[in-house]
Structure formats: C-alpha cells, structure tokens
VOBA-1610 file (N, C-alpha, C; in pm, whole numbers, padded with zeros to 5 digits, always signed):
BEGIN
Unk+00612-00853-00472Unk+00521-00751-00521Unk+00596-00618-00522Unk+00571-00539-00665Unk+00670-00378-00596Unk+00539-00312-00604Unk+00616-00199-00581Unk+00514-00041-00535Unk+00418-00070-00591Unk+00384-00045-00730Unk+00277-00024-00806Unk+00158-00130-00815Unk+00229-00250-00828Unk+00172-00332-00768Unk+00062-00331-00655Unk+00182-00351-00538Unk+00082-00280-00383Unk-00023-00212-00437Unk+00012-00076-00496Unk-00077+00057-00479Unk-00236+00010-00577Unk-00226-00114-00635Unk-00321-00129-00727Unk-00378-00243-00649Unk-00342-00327-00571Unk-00420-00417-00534Unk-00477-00389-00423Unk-00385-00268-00306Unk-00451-00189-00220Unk-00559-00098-00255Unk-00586-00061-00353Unk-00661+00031-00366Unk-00799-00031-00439Unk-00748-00122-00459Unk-00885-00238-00548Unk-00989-00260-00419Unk-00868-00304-00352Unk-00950-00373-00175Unk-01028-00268-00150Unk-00971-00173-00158Unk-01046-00048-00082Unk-01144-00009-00152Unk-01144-00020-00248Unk-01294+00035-00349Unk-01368-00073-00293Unk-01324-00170-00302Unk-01409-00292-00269Unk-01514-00261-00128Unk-01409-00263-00030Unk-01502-00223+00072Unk-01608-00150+00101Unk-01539-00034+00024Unk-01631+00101+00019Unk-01723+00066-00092Unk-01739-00019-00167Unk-01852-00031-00215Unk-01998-00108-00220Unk-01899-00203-00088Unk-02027-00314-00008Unk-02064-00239+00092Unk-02024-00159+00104Unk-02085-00097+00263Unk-02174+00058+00159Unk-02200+00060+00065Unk-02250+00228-00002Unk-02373+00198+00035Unk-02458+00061+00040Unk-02543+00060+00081Unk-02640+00093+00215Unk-02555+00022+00330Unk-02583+00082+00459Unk-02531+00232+00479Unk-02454+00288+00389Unk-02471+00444+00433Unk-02543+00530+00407Unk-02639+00477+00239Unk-02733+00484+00242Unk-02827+00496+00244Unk-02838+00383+00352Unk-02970+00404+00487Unk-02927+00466+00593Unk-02805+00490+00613Unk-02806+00568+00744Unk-02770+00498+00847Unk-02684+00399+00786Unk-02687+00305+00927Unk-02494+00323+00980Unk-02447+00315+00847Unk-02309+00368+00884Unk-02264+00542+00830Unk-02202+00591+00862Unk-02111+00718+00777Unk-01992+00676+00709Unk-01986+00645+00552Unk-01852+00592+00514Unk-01782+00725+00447Unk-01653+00710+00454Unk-01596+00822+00392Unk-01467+00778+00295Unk-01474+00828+00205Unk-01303+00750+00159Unk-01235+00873+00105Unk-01117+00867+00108Unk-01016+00954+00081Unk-00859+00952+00087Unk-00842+00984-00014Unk-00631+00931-00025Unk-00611+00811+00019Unk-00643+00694+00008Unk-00645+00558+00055Unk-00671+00528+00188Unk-00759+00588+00204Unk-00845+00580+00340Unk-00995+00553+00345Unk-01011+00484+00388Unk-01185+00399+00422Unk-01208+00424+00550Unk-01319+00508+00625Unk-01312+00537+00731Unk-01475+00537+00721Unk-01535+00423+00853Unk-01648+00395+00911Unk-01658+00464+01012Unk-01802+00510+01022Unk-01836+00571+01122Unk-01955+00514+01195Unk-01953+00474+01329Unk-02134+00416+01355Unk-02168+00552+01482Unk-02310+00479+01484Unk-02398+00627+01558Unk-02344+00579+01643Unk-02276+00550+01739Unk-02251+00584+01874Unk-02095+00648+01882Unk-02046+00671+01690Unk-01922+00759+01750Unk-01824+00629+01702Unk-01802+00546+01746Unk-01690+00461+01723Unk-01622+00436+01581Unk-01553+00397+01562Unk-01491+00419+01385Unk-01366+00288+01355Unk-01436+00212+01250Unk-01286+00157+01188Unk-01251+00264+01045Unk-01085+00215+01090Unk-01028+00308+00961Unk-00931+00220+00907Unk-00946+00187+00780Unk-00899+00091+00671Unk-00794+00182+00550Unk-00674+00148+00596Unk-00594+00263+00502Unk-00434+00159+00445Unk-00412+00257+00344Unk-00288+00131+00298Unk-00176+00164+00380Unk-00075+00111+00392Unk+00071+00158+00461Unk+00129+00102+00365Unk+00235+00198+00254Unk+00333+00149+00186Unk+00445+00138+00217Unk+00512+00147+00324Unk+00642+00170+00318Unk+00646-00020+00412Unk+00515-00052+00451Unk+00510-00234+00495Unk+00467-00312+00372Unk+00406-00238+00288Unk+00318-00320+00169Unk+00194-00383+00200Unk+00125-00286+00347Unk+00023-00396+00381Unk-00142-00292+00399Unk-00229-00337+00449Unk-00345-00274+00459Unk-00370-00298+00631Unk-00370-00142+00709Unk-00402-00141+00794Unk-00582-00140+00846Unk-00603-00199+00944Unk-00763-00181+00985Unk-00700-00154+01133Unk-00780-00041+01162Unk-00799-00023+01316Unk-00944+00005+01334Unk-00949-00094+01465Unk-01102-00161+01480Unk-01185-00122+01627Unk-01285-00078+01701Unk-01299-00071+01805Unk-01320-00189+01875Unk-01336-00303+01793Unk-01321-00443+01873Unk-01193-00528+01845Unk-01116-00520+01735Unk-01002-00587+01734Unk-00846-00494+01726Unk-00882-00384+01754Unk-00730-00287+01759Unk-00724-00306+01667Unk-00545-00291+01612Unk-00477-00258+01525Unk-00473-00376+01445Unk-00482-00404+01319Unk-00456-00487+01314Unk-00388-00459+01137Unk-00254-00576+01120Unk-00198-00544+00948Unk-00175-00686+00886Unk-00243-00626+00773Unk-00262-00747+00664Unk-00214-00723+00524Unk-00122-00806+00524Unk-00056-00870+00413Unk-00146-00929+00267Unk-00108-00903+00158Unk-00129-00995+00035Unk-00049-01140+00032Unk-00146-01194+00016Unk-00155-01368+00047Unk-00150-01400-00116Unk-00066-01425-00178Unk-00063-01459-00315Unk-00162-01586-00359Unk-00120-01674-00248Unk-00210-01837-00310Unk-00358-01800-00275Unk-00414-01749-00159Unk-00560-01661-00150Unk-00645-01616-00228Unk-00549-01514-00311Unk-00522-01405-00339Unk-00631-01255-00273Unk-00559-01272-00123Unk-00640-01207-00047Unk-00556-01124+00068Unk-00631-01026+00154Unk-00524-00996+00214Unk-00592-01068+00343Unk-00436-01065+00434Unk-00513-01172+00531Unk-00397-01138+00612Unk-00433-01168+00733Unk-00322-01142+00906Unk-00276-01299+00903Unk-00130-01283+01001Unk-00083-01403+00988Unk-00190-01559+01077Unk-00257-01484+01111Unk-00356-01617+01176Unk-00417-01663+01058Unk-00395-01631+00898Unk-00510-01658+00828Unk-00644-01566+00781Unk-00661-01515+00901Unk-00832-01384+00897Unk-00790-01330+00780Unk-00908-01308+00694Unk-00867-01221+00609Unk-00973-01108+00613Unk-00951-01008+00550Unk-00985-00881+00553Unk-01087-00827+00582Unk-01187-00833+00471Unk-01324-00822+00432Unk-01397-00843+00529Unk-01385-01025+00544Unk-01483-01102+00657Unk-01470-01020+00783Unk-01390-01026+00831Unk-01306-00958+00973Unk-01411-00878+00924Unk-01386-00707+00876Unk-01430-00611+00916Unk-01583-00633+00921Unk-01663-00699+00803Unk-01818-00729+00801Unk-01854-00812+00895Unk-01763-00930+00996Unk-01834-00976+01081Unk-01812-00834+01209Unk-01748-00805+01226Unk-01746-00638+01310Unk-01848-00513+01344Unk-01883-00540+01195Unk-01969-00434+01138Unk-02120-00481+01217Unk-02136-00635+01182Unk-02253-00648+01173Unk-02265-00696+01312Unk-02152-00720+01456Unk-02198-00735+01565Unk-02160-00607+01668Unk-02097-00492+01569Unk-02153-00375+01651Unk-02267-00265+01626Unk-02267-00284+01483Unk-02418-00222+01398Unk-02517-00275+01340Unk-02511-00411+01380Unk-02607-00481+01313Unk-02614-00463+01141Unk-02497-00404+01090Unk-02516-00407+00961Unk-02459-00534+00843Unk-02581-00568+00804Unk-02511-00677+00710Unk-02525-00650+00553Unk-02368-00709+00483Unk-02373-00674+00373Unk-02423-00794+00282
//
C-alpha cells in the first residue's frame, strides 16, 4: 500500500466511525469530535478513546480506557483493519463503547 493509499483508506475508516456513533452524540450520550484525522470520544464520566491515523507505520491507532494502546494494520484479504490477534477495528471500539456507555450502534 503507498501513502495515498493509506491516507484514503484511513480516512474512509474514520468517517466511518464518526458516522455510526453521530447518532449517540446526538442524544447526548457520547461527545464525538473529529479533526485532522482524529476521532476522539468522549463519555460523561471524562474517559476518552482517540482513533487517529499514524503514517509514518501505515496503521490506525485506538487508545482505549479499557484496552490501551492499541495499532491496527490494513488486512488486504478482510479488507479491514485489524491487530495482529485478528480484532478488528470497528467491533473492538463498539463492543467498548457499549460496555462502558451502554451505547449501541
């Protein structure tokens, strides 16, 4: 994959996210924010994942208040991004979402 590449399939993901979650913000249940390739959750008690690209790895970072740091790769046969255990992206953060905010998408 080169740069441009990355920068288009990273940034797809990221609309993506930010656009299953427009709903619970909403209502008020999360604070989403996006900016310069940054997806940044907010829940009422303060805690925050932040979903941003890193180009210089080619990958999509999530830092999570229940799973740390965590970096994910584009999985070509998937075609998803996913950590080397397999997890892939999306699921991870929405099962997160919805067992620290009860929010489901």
């Amino acid at each position: 994959m080169n740069e441009t590449q990355y920068h288009q399939m990273a940034d797809a993901a990221l609309e993506q996210i930010a656009e299953m979650l427009e709903k619970p913000d909403a209502k008020g249940m999360i604070e989403l924010e996006v900016q310069g390739g940054i997806v940044t959750i907010e829940l009422d008690d303060g805690k925050q994942f932040i979903v941003s690209k890193h180009a210089p790895s080619k990958q999509i970072w999530l830092s999570s208040p229940l799973s740390g740091g965590l970096h994910f790769s584009y999985d070509n046969a998937h075609q998803d991004w996913r950590l080397a255990d397999q997890r892939s992206l999306q699921p991870l953060l929405l099962a997160e979402l919805k067992q620290l905010a009860g929010v489901e998408v």
